[in-house]
N, C-alpha and C positions, 0 to 999 in steps of 0.2 A: 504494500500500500504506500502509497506516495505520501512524505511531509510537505505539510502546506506551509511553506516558511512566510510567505505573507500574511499567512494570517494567525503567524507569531507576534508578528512585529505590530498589526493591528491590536492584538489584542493587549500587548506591551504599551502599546501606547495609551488603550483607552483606563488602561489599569496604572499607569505607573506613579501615580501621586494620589491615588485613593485606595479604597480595598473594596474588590467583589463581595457581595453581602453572601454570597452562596458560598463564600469560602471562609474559615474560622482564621481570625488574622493571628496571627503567632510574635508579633512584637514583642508583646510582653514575658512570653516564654522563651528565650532565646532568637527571635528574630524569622521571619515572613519572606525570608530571600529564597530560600528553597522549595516555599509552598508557591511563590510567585512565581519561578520559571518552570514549577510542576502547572500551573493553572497556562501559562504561555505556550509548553509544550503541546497541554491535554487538545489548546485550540490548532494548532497543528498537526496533529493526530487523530482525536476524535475516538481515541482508544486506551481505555484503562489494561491492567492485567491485575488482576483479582486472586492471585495465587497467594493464601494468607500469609506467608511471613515475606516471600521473595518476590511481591507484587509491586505492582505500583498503584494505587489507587488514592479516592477521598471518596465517602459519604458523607460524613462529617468530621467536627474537630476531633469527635471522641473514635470515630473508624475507618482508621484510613492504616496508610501501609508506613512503616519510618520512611523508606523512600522516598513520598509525596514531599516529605516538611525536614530529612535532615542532609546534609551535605554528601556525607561518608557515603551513606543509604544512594540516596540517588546515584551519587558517581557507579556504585556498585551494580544497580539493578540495569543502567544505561548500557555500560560495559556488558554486563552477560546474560541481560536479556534475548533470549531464542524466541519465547513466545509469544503471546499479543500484545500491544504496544508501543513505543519510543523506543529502537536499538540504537547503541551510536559504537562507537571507538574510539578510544583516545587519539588527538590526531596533533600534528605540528602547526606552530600559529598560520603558516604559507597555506593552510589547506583548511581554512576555518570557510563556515557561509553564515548568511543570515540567518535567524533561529538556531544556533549551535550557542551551547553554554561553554561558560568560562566560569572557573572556581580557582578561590586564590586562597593563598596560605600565607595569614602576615606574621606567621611564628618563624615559618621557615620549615616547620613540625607539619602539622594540624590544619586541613582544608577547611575554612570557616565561611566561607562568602561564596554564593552561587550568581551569576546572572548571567543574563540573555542576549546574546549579541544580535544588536537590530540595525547596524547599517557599518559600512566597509567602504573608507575612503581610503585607504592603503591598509592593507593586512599585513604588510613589513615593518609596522611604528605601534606602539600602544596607543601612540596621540589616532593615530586613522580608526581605531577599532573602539566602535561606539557599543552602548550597553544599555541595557536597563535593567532595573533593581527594584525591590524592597528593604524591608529593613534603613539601608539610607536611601531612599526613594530617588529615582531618577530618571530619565528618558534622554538617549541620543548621548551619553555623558563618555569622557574620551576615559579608554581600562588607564591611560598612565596619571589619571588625575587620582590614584588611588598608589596608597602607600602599603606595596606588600612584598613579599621575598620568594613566591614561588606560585606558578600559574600553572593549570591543566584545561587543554580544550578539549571539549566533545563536539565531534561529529557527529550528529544525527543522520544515520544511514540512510532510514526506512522505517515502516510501520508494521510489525508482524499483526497477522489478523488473530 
């Protein structure tokens, strides 16, 4: 199944400085940056995986899967997801597209921050490569105006059915 990367970036936009009411905001518990680029993906996909521990999903705040809402979790279910869903691979910044995430590590340690890459004015420079967030809310904001020590891109392949 095909990802519909514009209408990641649509829905990054119409989201990036409020919160969908259909989704529990996670601010105050740690932070809404990985439930946001789960809610950006789901619009690009249009497809949960409901497998209870190794899924990806939301019903609500109280059930959904850790990979909707935690860094770790997501990187993990993107990377080796087989079946229905968001697959991606870990990819090189030369090889990113719109709707692909970017997770950074400001320890050096510990991937802490998820967001969604929604436009590519040069994928050779941080400054070229725009983003949008939760947590620090943002839309079209350049990855190098962010102070951190280690970065991983996902590629979103494809959509298993």
């Amino acid at each position: 199944m095909e990802y519909n990367r514009a209408a990641v970036v649509e829905y990054a936009r119409k989201w990036a400085f409020s919160r969908n009411p259909q989704y529990y905001n996670f601010d105050a518990v740690g932070g809404d940056c990985t439930s946001f680029a789960s809610q950006c993906i789901y619009a690009g996909c249009k497809k949960m995986n409901y497998a209870k521990d190794l899924g990806w999903y939301y019903i609500n705040g109280n059930n959904k899967s850790p990979s909707w809402s935690g860094v770790e979790y997501l990187h993990q279910f993107l990377i080796n997801n087989k079946g229905s869903g968001p697959q991606a691979i870990e990819t090189t910044q030369n090889k990113i597209e719109i709707g692909d995430i970017a997770q950074l590590s400001f320890d050096g340690e510990q991937f802490g921050h998820t967001l969604v890459i929604v436009n590519i004015e040069n994928k050779f420079t941080f400054r070229g490569i725009k983003i949008a967030s939760h947590t620090f809310d943002s839309f079209n904001k350049a990855i190098s105006e962010y102070n951190f020590q280690k970065i991983r891109w996902l590629h979103i392949k494809g959509v298993g059915v």
